[in-house]
N, CA, C and O of each residue as an XYZ file, in Angstrom:
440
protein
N     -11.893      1.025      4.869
C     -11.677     -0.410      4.962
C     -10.253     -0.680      5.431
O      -9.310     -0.033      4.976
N     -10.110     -1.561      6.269
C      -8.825     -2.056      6.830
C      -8.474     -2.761      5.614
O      -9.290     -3.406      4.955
N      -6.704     -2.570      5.200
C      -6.444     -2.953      4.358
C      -5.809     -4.579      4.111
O      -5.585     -5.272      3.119
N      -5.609     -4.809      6.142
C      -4.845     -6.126      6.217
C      -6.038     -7.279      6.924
O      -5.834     -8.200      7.714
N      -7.531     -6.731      6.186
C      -8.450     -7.917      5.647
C      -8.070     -9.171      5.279
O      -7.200     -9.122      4.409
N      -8.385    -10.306      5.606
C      -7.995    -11.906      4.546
C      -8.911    -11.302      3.320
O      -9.762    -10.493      3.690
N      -8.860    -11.559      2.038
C      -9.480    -11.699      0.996
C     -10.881    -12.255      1.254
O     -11.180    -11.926      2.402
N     -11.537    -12.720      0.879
C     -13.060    -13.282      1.439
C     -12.868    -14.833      0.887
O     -12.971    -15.890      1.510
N     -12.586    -14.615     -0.361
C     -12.121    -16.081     -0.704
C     -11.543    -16.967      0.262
O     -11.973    -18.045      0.674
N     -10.243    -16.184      0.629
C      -9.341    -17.613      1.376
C      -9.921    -18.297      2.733
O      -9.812    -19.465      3.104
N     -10.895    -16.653      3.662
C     -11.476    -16.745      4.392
C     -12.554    -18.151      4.248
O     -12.819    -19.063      5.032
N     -12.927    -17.883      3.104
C     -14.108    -19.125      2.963
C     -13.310    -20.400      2.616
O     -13.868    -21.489      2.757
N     -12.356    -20.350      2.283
C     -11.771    -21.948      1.607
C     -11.346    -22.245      3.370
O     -11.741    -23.240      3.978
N     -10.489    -21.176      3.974
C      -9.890    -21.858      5.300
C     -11.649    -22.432      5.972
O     -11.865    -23.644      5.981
N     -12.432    -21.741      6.333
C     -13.597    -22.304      6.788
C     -14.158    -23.481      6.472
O     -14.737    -24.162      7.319
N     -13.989    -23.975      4.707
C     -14.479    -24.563      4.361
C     -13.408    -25.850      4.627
O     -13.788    -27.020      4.676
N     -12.190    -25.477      4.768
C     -11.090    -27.073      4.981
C     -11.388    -27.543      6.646
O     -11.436    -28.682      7.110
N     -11.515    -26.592      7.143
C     -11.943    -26.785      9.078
C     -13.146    -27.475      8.860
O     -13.022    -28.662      9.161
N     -14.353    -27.152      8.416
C     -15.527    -28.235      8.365
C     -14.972    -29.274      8.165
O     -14.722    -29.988      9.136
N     -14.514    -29.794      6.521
C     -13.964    -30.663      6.399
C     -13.133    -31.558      6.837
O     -13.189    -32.750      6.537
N     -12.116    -30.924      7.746
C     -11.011    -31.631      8.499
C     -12.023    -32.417     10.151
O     -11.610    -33.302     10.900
N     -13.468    -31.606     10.229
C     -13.993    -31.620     11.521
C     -15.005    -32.781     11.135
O     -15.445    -33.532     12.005
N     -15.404    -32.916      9.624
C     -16.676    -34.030      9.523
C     -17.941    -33.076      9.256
O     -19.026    -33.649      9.357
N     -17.958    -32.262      9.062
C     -19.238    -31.213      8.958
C     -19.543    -30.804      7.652
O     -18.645    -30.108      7.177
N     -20.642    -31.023      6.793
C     -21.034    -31.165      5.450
C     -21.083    -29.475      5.082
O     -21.926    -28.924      5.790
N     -20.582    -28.795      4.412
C     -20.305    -27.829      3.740
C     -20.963    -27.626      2.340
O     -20.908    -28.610      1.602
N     -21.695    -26.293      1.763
C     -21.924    -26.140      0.220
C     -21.733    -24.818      0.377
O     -22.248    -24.055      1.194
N     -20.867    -24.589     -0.562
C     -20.979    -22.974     -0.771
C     -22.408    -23.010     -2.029
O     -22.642    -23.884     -2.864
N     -23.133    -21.781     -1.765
C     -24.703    -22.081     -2.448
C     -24.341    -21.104     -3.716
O     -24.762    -21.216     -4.867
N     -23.084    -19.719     -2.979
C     -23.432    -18.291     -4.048
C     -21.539    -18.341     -3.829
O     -21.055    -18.304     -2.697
N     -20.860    -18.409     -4.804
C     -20.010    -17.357     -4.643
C     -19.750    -15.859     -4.843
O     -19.749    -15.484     -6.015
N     -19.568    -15.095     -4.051
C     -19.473    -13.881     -3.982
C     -18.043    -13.135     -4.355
O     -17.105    -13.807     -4.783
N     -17.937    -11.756     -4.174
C     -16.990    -11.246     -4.399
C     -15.748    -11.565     -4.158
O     -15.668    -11.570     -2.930
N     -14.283    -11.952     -4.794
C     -13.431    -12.774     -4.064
C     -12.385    -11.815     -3.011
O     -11.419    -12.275     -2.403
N     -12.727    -10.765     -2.985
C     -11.705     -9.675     -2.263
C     -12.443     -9.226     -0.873
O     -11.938     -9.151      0.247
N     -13.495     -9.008     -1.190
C     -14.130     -8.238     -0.033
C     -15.277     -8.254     -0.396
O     -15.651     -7.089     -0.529
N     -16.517     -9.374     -0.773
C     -17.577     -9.966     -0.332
C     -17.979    -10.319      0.711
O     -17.363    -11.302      1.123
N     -19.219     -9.759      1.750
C     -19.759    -10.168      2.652
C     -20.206    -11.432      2.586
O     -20.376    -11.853      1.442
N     -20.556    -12.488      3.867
C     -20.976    -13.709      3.822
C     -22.268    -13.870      4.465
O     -22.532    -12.924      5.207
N     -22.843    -14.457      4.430
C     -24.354    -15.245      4.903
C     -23.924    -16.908      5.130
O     -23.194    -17.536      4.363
N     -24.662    -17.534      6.565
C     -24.391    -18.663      6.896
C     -25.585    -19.142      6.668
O     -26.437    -18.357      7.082
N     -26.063    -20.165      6.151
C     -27.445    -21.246      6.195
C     -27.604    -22.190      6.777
O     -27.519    -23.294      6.240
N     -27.857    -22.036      7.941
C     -27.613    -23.707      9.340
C     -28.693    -24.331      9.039
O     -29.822    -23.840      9.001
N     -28.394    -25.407      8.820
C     -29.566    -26.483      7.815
C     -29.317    -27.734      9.354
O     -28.448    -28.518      9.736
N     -30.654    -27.272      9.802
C     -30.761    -28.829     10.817
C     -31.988    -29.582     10.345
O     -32.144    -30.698     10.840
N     -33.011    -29.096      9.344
C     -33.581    -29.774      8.398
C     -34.248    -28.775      7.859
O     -34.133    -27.550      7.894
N     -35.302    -29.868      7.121
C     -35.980    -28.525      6.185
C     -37.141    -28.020      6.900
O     -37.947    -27.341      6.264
N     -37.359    -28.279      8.250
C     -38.181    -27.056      9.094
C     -37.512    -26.096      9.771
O     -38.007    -24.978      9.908
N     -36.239    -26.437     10.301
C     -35.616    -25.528     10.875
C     -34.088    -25.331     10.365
O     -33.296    -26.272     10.381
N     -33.629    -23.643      9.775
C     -33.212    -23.125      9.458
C     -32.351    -22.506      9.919
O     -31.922    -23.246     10.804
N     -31.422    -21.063      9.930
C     -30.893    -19.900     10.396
C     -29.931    -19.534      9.436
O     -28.987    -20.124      8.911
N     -30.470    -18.280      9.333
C     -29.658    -17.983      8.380
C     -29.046    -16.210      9.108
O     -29.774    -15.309      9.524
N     -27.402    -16.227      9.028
C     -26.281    -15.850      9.270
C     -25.782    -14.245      8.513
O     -24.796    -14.279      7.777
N     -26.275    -13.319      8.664
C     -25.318    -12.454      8.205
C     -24.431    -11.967      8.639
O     -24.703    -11.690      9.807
N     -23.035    -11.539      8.289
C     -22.075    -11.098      8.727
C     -22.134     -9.577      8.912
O     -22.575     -8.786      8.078
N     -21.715     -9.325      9.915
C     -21.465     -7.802     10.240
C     -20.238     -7.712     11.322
O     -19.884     -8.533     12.168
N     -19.596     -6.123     10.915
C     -18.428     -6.010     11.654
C     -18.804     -5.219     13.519
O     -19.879     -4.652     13.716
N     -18.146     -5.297     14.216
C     -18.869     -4.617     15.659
C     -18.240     -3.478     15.455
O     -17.936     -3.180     14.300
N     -17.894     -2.542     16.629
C     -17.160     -1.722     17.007
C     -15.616     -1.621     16.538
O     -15.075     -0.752     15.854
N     -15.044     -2.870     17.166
C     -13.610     -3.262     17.294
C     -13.218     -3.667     16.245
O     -12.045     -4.040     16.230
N     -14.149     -3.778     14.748
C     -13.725     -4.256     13.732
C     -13.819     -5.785     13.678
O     -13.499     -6.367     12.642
N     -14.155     -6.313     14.527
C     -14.456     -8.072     14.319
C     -15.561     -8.681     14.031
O     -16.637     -8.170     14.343
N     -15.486     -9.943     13.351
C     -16.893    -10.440     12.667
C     -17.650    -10.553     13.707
O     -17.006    -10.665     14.750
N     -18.758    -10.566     13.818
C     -20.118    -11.342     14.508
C     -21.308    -11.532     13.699
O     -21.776    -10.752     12.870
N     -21.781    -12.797     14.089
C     -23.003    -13.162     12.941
C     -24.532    -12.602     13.644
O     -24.728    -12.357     14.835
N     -25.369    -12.509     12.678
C     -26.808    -11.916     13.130
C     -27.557    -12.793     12.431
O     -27.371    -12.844     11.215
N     -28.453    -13.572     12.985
C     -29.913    -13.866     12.387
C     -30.181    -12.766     11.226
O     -29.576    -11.712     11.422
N     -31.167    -12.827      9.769
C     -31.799    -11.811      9.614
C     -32.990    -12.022      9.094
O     -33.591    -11.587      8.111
N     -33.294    -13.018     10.213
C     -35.179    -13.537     10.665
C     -35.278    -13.117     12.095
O     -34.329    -13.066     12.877
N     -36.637    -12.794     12.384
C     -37.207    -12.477     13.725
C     -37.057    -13.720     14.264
O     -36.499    -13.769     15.360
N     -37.492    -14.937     13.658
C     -38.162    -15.771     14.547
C     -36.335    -16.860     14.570
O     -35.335    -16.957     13.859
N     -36.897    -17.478     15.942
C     -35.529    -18.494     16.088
C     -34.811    -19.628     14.615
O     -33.700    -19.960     14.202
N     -35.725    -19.786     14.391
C     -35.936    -20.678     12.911
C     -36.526    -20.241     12.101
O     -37.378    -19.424     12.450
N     -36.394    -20.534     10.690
C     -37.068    -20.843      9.069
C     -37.138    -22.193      8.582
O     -36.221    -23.013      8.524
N     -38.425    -22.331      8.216
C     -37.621    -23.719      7.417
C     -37.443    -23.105      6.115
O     -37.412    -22.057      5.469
N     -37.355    -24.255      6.108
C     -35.634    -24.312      4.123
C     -36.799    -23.328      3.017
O     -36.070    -22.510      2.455
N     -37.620    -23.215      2.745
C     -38.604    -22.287      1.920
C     -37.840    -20.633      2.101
O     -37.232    -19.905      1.316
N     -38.246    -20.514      3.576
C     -38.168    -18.994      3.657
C     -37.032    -18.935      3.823
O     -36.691    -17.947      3.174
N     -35.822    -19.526      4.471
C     -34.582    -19.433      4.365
C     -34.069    -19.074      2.962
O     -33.352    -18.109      2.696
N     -34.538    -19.984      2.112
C     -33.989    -19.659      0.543
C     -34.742    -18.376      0.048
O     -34.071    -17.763     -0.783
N     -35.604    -17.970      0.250
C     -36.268    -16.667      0.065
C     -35.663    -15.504      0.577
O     -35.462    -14.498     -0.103
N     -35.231    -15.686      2.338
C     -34.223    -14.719      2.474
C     -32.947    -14.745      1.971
O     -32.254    -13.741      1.804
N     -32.565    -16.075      1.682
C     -30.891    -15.627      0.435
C     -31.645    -14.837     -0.562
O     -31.193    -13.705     -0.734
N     -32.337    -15.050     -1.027
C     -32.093    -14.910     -2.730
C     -32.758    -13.514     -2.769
O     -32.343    -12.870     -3.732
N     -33.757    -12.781     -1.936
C     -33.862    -11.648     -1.632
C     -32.024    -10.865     -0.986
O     -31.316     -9.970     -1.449
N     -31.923    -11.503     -0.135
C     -30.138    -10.759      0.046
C     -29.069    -10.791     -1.282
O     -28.086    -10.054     -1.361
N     -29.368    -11.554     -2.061
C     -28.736    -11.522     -3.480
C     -29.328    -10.441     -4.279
O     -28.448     -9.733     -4.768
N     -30.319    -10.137     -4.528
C     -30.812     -9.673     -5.106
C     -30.062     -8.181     -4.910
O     -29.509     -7.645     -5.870
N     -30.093     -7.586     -3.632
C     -29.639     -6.615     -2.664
C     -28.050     -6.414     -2.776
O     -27.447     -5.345     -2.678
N     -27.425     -7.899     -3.042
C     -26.228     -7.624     -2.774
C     -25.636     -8.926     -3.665
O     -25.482     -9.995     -3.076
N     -25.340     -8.828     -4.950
C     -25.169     -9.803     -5.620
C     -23.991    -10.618     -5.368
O     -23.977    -11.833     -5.562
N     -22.711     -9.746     -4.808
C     -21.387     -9.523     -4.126
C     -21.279    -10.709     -2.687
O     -20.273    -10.897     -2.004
N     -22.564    -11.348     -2.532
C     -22.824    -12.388     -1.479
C     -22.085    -13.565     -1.645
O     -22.263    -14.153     -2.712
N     -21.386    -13.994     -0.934
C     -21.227    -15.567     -0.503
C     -22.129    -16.271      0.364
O     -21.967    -16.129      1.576
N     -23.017    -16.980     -0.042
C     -23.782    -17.981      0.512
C     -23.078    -19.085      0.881
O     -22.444    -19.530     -0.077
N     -22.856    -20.042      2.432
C     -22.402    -20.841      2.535
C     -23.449    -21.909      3.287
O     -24.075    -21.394      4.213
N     -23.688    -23.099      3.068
C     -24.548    -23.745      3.999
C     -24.139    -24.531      4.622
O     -23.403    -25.338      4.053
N     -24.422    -24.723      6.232
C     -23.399    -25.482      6.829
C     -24.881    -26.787      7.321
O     -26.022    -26.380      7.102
N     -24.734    -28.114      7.889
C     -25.402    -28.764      8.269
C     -24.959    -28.488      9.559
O     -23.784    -28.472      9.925
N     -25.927    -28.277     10.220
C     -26.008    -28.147     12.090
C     -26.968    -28.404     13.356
O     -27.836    -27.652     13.799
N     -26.641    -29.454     13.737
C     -27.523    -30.203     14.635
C     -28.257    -29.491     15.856
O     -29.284    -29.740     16.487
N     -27.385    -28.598     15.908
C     -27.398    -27.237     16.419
C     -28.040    -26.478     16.521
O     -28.782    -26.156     17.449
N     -27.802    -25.949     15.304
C     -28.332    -24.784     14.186
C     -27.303    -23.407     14.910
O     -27.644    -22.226     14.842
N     -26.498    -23.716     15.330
C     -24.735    -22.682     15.480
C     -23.654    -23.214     14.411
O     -23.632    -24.309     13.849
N     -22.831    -22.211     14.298
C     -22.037    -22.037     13.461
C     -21.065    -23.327     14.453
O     -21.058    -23.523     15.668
N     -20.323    -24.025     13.340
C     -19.131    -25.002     14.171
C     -17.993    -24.623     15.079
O     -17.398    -25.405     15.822
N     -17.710    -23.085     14.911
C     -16.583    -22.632     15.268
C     -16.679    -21.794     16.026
O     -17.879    -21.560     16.171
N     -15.822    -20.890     16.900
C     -16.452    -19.879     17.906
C     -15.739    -18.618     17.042
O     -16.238    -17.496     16.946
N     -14.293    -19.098     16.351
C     -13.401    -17.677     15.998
C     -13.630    -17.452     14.563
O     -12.718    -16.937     13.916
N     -15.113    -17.884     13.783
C     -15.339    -17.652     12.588
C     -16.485    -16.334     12.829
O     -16.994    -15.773     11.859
């Protein structure tokens, strides 16, 4: 592990003040580990359509997010089924849910 990581915490509070400062409705659902907890995103553009976000590192050591549904969407049922199955797996989770008209993350360098 690289040791000059942000904490996961601050990572999520700075994310969570940028929504905020931007107008974009924010819930953290799970807090997770505060040092070095992985994250999951929940893009809520309603309760038919979903996406839900896991974090993984690439090559170069930098975040990029992955679906970890086949299909383009979930609605809000199976979305919460795949958190709470990834909790289960990894209790150490931060769940964050973002509202997205979208259904993309708000930011490009998160």
């Amino acid at each position: 592990m690289n040791d000059a990581r942000i904490p996961t915490h601050l990572w999520v509070e700075a994310f969570i003040r940028n929504c905020f400062s931007n107008g974009i409705s924010v819930t953290v659902i799970n807090k997770g580990e505060k040092l070095g907890g992985t994250v999951l995103f929940k893009l809520y553009q309603s309760i038919d359509s979903c996406r839900v976000l896991a974090q993984m590192r690439n090559s170069k050591d930098k975040i990029e997010w992955y679906p970890i549904h086949k299909k383009e969407t979930v609605d809000e049922k199976e979305a919460s089924s795949l958190i709470d199955l990834s909790l289960t797996r990894d209790p150490d989770l931060w769940v964050i849910e973002v509202e997205s008209q979208d259904i993309k993350l708000p930011f490009d360098d998160y």
